[in-house]
Backbone as CSV, one residue per row, in Angstrom:
resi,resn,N_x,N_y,N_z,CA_x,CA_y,CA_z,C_x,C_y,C_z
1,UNK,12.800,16.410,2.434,13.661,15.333,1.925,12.850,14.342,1.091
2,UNK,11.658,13.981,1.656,11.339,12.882,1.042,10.150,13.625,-0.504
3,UNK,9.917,14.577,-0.141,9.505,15.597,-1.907,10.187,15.454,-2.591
4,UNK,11.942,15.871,-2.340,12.554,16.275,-3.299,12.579,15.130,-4.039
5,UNK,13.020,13.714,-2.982,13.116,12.332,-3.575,12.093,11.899,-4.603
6,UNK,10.928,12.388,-3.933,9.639,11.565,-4.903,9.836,12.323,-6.081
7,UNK,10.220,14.165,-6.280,10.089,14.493,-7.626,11.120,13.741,-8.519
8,UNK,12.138,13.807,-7.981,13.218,13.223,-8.955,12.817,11.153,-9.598
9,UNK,12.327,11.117,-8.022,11.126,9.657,-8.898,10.787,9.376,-9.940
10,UNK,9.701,10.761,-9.985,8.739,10.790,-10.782,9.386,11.136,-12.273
11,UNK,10.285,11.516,-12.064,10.679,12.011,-13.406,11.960,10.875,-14.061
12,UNK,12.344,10.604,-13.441,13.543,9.440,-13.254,12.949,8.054,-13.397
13,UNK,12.464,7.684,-12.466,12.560,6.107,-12.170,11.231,5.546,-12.273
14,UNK,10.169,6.442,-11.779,8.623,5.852,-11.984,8.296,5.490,-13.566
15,UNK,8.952,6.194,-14.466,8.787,6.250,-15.990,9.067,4.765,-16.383
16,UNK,9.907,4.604,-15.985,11.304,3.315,-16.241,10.867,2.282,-15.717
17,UNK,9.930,1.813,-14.549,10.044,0.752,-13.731,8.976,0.482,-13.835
18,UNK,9.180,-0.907,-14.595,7.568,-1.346,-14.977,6.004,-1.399,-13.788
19,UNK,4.903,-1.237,-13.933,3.599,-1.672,-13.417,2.474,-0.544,-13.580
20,UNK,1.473,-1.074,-12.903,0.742,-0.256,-13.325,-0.175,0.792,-11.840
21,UNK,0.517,1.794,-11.913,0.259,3.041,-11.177,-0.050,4.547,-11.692
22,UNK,-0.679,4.962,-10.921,-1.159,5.809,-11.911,-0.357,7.283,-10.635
23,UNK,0.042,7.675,-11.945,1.358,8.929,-11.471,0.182,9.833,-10.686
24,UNK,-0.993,10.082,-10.442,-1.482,11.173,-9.957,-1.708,10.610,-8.198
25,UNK,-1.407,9.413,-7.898,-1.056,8.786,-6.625,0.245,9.628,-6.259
26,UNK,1.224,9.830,-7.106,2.572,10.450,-6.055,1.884,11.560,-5.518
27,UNK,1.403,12.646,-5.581,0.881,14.296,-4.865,0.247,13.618,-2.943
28,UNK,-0.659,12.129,-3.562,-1.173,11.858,-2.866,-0.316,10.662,-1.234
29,UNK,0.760,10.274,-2.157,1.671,9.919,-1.292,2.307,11.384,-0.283
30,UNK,2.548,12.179,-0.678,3.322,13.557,-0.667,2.297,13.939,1.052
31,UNK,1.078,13.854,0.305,0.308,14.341,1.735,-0.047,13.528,2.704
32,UNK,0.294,11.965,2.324,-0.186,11.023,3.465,1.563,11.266,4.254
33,UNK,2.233,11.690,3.927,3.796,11.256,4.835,3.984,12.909,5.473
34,UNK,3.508,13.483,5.024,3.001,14.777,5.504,2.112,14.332,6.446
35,UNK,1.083,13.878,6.559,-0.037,13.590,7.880,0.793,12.514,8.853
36,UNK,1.432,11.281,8.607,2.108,10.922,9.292,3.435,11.373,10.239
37,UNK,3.866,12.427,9.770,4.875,13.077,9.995,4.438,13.883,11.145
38,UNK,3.104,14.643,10.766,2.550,15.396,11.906,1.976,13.951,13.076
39,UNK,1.882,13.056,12.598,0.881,12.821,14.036,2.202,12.038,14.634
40,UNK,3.775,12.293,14.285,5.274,11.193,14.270,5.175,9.746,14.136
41,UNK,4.413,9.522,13.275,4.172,8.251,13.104,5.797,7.574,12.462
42,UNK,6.406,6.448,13.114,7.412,5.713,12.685,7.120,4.333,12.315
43,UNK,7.960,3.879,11.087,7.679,2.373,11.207,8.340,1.904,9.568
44,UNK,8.552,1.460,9.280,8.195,0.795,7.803,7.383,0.680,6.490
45,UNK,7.882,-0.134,5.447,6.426,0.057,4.360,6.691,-1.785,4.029
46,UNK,4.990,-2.288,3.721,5.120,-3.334,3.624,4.188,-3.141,2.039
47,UNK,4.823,-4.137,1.064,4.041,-4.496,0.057,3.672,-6.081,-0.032
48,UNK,2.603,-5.994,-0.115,2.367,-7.302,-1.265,1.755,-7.144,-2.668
49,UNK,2.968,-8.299,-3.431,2.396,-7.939,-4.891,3.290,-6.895,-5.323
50,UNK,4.654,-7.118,-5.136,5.828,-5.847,-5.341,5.670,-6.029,-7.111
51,UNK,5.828,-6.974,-7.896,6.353,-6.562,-9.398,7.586,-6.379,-9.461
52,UNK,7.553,-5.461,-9.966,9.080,-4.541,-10.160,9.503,-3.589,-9.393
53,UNK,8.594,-3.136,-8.296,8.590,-2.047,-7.339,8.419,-0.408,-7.607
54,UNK,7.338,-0.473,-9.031,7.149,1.186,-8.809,6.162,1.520,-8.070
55,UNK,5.355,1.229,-6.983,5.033,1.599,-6.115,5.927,1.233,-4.467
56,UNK,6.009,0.329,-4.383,6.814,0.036,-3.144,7.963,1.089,-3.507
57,UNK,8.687,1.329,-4.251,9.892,2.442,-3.973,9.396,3.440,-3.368
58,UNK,8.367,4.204,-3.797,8.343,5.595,-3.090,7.169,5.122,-1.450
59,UNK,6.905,4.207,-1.776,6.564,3.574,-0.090,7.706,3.816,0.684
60,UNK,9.299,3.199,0.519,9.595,2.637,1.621,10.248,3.945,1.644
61,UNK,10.436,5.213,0.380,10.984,6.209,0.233,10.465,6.845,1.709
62,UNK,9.168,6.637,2.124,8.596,7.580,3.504,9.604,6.847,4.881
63,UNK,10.346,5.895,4.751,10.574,5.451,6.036,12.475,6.107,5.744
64,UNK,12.708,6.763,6.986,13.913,7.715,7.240,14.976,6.233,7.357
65,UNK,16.294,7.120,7.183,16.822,6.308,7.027,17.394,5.486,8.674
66,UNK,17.606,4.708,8.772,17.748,3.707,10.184,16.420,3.696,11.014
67,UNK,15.590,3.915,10.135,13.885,4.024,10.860,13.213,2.341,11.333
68,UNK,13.323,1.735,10.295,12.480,0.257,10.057,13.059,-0.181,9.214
69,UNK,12.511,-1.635,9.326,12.699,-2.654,8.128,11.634,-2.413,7.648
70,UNK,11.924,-2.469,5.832,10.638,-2.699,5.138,10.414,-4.094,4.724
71,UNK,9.615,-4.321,4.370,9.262,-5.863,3.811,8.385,-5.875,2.037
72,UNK,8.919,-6.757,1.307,8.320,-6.818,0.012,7.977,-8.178,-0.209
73,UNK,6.846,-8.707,-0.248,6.610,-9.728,-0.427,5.171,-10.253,-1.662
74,UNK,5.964,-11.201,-2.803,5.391,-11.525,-4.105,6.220,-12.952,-3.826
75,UNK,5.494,-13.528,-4.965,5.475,-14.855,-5.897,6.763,-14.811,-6.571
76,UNK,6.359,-13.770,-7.066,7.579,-13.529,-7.853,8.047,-15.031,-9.164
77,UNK,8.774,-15.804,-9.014,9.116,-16.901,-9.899,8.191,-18.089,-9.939
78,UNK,7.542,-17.745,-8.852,6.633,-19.031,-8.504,5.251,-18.746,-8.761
79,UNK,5.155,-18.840,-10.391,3.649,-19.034,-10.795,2.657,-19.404,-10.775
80,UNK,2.832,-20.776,-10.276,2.131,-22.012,-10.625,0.920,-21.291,-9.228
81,UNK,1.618,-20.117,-8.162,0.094,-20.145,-7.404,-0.508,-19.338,-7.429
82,UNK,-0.013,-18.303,-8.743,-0.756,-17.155,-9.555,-1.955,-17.769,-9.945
83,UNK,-3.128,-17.681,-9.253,-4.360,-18.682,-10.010,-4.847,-17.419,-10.705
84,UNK,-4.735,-16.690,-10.402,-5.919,-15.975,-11.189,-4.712,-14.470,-11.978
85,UNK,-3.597,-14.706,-12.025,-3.102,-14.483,-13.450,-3.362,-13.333,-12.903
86,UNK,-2.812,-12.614,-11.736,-2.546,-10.661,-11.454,-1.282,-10.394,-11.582
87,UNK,-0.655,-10.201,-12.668,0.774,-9.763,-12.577,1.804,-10.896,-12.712
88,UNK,3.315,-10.626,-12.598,4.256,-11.716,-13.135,5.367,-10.922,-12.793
89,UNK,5.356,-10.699,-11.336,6.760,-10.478,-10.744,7.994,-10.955,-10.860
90,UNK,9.180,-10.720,-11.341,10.462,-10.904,-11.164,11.347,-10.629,-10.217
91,UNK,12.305,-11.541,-9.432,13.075,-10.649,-8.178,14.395,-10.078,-9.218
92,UNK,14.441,-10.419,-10.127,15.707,-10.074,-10.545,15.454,-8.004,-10.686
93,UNK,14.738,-8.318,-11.586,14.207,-6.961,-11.775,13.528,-5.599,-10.906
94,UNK,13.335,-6.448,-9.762,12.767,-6.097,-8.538,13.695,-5.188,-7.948
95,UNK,15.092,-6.389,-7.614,16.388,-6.090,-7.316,17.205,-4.952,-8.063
96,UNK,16.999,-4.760,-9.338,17.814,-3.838,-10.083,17.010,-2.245,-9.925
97,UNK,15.614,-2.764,-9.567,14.576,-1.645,-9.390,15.074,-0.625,-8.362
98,UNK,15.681,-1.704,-6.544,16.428,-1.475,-5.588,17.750,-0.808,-6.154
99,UNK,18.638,-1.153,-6.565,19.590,-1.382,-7.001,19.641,0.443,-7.036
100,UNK,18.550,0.981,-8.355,18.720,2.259,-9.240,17.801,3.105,-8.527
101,UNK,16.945,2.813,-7.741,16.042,3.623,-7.619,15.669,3.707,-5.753
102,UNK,15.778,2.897,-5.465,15.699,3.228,-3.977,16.214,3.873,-3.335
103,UNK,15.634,4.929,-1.864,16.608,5.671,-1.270,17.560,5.234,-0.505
104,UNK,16.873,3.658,-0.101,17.969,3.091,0.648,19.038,2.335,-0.362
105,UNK,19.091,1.984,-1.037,19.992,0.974,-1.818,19.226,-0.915,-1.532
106,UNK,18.191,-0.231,-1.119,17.612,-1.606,-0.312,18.278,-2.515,0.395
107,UNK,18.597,-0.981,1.017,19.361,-1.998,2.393,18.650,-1.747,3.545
108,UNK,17.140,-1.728,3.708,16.408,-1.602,4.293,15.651,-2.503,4.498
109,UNK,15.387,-3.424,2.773,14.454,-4.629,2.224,14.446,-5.572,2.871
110,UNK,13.557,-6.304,3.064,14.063,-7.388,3.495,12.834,-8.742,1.989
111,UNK,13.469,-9.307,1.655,12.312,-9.903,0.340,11.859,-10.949,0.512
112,UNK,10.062,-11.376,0.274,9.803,-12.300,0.860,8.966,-13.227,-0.044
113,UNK,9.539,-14.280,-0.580,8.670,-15.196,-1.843,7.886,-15.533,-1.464
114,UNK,7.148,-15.608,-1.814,6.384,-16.355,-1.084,4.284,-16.226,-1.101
115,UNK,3.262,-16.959,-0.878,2.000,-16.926,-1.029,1.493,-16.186,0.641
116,UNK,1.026,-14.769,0.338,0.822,-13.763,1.211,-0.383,-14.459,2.247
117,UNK,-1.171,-15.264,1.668,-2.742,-16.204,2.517,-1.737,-16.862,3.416
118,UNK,-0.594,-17.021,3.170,0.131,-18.270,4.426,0.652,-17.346,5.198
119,UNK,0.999,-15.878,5.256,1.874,-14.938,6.220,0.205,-15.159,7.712
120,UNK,0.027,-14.906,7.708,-0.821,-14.495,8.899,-1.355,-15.863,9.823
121,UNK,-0.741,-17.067,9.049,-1.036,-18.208,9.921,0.118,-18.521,10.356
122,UNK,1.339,-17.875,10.545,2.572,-18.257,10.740,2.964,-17.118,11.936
123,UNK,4.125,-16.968,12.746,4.417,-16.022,13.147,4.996,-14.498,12.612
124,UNK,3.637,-14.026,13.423,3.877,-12.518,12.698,5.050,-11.482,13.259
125,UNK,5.711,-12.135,14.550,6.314,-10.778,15.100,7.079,-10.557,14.710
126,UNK,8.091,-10.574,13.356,8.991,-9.950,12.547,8.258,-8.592,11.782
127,UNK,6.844,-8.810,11.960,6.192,-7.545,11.350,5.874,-6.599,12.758
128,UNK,5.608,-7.044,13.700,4.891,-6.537,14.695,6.128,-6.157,15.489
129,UNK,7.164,-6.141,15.356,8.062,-5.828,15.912,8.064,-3.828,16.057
130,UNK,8.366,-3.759,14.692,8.149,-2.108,14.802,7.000,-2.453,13.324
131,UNK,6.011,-1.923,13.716,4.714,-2.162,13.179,4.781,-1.651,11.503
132,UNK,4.695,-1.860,10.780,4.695,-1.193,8.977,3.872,0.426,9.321
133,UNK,4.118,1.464,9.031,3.371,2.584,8.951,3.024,2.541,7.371
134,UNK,2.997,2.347,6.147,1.919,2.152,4.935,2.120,0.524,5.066
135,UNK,1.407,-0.192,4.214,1.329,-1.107,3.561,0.220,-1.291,2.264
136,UNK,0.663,-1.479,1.265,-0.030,-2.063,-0.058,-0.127,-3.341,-0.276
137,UNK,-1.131,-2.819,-0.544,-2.036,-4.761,-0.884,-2.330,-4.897,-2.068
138,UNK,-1.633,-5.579,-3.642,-1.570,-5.249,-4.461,-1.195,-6.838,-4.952
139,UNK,-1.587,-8.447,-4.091,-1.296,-9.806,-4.508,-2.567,-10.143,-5.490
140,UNK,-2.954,-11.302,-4.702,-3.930,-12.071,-5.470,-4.907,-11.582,-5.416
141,UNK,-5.935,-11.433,-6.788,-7.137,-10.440,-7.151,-8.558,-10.840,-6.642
142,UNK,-8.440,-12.109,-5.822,-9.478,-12.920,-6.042,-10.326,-12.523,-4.765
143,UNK,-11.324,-12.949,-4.092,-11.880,-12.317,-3.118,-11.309,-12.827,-2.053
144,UNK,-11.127,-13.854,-1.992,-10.034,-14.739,-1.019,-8.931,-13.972,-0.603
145,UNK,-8.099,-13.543,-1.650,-6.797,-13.180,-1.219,-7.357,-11.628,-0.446
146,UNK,-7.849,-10.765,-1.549,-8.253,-9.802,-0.805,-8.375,-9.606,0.671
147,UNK,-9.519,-10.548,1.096,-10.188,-10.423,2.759,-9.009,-10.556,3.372
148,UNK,-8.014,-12.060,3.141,-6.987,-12.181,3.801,-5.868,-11.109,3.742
149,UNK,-5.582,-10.385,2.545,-4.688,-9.697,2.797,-5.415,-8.798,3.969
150,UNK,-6.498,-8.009,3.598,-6.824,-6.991,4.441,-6.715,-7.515,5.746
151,UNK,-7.110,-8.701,6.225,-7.069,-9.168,7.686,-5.405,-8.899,7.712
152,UNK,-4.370,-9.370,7.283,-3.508,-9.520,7.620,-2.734,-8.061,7.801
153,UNK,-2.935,-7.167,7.218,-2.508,-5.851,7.060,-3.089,-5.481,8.896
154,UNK,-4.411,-5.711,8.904,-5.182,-4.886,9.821,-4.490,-5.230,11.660
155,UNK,-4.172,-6.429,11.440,-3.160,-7.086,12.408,-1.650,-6.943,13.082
156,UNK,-1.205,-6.215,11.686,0.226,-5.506,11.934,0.243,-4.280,11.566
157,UNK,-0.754,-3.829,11.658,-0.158,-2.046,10.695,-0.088,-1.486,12.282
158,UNK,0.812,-0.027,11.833,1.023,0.457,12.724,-0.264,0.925,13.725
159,UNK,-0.712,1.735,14.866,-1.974,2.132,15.011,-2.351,3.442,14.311
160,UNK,-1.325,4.043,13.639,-1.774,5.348,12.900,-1.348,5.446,11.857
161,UNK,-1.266,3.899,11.282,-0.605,3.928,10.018,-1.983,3.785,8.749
162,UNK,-1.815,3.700,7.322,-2.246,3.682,6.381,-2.487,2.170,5.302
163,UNK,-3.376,1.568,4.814,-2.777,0.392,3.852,-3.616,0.972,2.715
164,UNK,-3.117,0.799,1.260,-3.480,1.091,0.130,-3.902,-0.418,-0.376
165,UNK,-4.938,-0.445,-0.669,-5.843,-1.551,-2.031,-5.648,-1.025,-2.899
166,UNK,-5.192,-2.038,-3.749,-5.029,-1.850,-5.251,-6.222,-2.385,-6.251
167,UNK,-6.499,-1.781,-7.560,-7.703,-2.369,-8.387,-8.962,-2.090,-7.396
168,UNK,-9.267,-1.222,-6.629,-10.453,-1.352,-6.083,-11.552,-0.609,-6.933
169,UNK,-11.677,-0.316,-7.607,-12.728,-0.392,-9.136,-12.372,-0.538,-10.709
170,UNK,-11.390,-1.648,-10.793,-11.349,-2.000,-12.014,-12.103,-3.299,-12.547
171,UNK,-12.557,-3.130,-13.316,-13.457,-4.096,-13.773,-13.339,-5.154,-14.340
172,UNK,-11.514,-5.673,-14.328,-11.345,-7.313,-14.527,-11.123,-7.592,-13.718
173,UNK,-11.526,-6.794,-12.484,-10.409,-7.447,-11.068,-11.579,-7.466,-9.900
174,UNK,-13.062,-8.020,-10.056,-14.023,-7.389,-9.163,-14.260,-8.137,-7.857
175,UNK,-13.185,-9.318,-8.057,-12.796,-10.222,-6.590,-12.365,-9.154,-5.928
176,UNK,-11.293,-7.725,-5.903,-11.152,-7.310,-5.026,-12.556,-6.481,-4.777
177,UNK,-12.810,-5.565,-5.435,-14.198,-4.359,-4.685,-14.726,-5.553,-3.716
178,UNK,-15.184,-7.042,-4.244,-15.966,-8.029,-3.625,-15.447,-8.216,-2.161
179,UNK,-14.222,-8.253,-2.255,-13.375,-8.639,-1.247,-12.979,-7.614,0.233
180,UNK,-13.192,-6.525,-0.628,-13.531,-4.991,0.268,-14.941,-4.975,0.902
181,UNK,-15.622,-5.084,0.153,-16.883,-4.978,0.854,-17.108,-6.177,1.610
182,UNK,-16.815,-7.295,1.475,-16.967,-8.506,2.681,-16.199,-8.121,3.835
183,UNK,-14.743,-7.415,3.503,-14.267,-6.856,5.330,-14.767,-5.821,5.191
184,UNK,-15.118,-5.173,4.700,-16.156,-4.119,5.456,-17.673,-4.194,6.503
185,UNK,-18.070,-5.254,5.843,-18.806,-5.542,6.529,-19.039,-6.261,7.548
186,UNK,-18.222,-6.397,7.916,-17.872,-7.197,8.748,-17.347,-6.253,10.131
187,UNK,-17.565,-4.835,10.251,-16.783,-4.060,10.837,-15.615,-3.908,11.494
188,UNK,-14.739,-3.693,10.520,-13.593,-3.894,11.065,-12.893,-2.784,11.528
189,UNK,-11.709,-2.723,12.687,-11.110,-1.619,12.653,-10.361,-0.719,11.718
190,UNK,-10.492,-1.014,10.238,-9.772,-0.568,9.399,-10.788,0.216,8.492
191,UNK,-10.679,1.482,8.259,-11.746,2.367,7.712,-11.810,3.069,6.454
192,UNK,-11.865,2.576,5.375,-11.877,3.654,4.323,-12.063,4.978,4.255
193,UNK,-11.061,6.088,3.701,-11.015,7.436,3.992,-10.331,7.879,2.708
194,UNK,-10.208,6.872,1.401,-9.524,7.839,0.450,-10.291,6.687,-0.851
195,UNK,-10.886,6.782,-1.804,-11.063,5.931,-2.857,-10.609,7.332,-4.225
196,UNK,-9.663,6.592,-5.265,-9.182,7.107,-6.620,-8.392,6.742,-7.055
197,UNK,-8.105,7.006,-8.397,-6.497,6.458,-8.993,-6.542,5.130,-9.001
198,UNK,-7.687,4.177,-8.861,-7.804,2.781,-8.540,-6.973,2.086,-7.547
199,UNK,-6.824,3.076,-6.292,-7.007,2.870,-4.931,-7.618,2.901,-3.726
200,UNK,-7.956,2.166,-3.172,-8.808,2.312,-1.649,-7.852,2.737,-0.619
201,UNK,-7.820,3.550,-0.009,-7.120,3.819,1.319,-7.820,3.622,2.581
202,UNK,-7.504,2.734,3.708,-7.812,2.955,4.683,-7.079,2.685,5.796
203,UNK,-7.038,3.332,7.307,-6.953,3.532,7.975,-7.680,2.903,9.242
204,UNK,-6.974,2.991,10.570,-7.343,2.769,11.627,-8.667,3.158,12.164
205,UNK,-9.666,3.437,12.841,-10.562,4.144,13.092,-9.974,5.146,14.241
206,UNK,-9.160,4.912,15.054,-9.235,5.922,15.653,-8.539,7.045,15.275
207,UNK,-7.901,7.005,14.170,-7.856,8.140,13.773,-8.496,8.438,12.105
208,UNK,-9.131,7.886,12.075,-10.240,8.233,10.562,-10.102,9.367,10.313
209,UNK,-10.671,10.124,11.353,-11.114,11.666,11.514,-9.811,12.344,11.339
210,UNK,-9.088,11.916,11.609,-7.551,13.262,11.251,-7.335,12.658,10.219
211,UNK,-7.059,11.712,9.494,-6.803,11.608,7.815,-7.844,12.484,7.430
212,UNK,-8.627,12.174,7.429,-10.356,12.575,6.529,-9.962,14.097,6.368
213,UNK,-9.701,15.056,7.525,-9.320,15.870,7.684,-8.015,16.756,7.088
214,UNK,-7.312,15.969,7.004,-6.208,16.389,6.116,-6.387,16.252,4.886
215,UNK,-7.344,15.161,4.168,-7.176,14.520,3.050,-8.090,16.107,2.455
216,UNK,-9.364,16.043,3.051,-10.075,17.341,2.501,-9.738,18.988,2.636
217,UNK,-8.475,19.375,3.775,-7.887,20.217,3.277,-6.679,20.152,2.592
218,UNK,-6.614,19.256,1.725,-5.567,19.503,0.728,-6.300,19.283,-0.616
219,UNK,-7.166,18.661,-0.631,-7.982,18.261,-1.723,-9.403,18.972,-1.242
220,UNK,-9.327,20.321,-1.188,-10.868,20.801,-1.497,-11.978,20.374,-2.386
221,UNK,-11.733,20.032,-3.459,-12.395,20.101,-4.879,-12.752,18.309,-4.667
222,UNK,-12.414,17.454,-4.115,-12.790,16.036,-3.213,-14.034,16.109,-3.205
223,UNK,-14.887,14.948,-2.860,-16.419,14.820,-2.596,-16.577,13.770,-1.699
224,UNK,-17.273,14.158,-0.704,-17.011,13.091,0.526,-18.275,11.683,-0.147
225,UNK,-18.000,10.804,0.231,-18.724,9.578,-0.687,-18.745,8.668,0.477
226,UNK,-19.717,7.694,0.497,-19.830,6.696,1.288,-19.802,5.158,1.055
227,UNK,-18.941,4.218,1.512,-18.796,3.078,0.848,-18.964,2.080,2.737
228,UNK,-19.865,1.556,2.057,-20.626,0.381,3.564,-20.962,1.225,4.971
229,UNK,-21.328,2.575,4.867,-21.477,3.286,5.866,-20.474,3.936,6.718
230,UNK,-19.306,4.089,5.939,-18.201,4.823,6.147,-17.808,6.511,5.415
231,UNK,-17.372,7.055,5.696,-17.241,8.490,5.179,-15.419,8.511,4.136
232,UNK,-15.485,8.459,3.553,-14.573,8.779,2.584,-14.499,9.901,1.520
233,UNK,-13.331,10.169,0.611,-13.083,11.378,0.031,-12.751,11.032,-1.476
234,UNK,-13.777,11.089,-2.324,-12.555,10.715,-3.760,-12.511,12.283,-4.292
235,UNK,-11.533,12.559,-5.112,-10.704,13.147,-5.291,-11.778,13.903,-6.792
236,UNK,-11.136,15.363,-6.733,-11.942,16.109,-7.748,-11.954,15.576,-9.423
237,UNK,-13.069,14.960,-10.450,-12.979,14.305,-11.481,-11.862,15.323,-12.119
């Protein structure tokens, strides 16, 4: 169900819906909801830093239908706390994104304006309720926002769930790599196991080893790589 959805995505709606993703991420969505599926992982998809939602669509596309609430949360109209100028979200457009392209009709969504550094000093158990199984971290570029998003992800994700970094080697954006490697070092329970496509993937530690595992038998032609003394997989040049 959720293949057939992503192909017709990809050909349909990913074209159409503004941001910047790079189409060789869908194969790679395809096999993370495939690994979740095997280990029955349930839950939701959380973004920050939605845009227009061509990545959050085929996120929340993995959560069945009457499964979870998803959550999308950007700035969206409220610029003024865009300091460092990553993007220029619209809800209108966001909404029409829902509207045409979601499996739910986004009636799953729940939308949240708002500056993502203030979610984790507030009460979290609307997230922790049934825990997010992905979340993307895709807000503020700066090293600040980074650490905090990652803290905040690492706090509610499911225990066998996934969060995607966005820009983690682009080179106007080096608050995040900066921002990765400060929670990394810091050892955290959250483990890098996928870098490409100018994404970081990581995961829980206790199950590192069964992503890692799946990720390299589907991607043979992969090269296992090491980032702060962790084992990860980027993907064949």
């Amino acid at each position: 169900m959720y293949n057939t959805w992503l192909d017709t995505y990809a050909q349909d709606g990913f074209p159409k819906v503004e941001g910047w993703v790079d189409a060789r991420l869908l194969p790679i969505l395809k096999l993370l909801h495939q690994t979740q599926a095997e280990m029955a992982v349930q839950g939701g998809a959380l973004e920050i830093g939605v845009h227009h939602g061509r990545f959050f669509l085929p996120l929340n596309a993995m959560v069945a239908p009457g499964e979870a609430s998803s959550f999308a949360i950007d700035l969206f109209e409220d610029q003024a706390l865009n300091i460092d100028r990553s993007g220029h979200g619209s809800s209108s457009k966001f909404a029409e994104s829902l509207r045409l392209y979601d499996r739910h009709g986004g009636a799953n969504v729940q939308i949240i304006a708002g500056d993502s550094t203030r979610l984790r000093h507030g009460d979290l158990a609307r997230f922790r309720a049934i825990p997010p199984k992905v979340i993307s971290i895709d807000g503020g570029h700066t090293v600040e926002h980074t650490l905090s998003d990652l803290q905040f992800a690492e706090a509610i994700l499911h225990d066998k769930g996934a969060v995607f970094l966005d820009d983690i080697l682009n080179a106007h954006w080096i608050g995040v790599f900066e921002g990765a490697v400060t929670y990394l070092q810091r050892r955290p329970t959250l483990w890098p196991v996928f870098i490409g496509y100018n994404k970081l993937i990581l995961v829980p530690m206790s199950v590192h080893a069964s992503y890692l595992a799946s990720l390299r038998k589907h991607l043979p032609g992969g090269k296992i790589m090491a980032l702060c003394g962790y084992s990860l997989l980027a993907p064949a040049a």
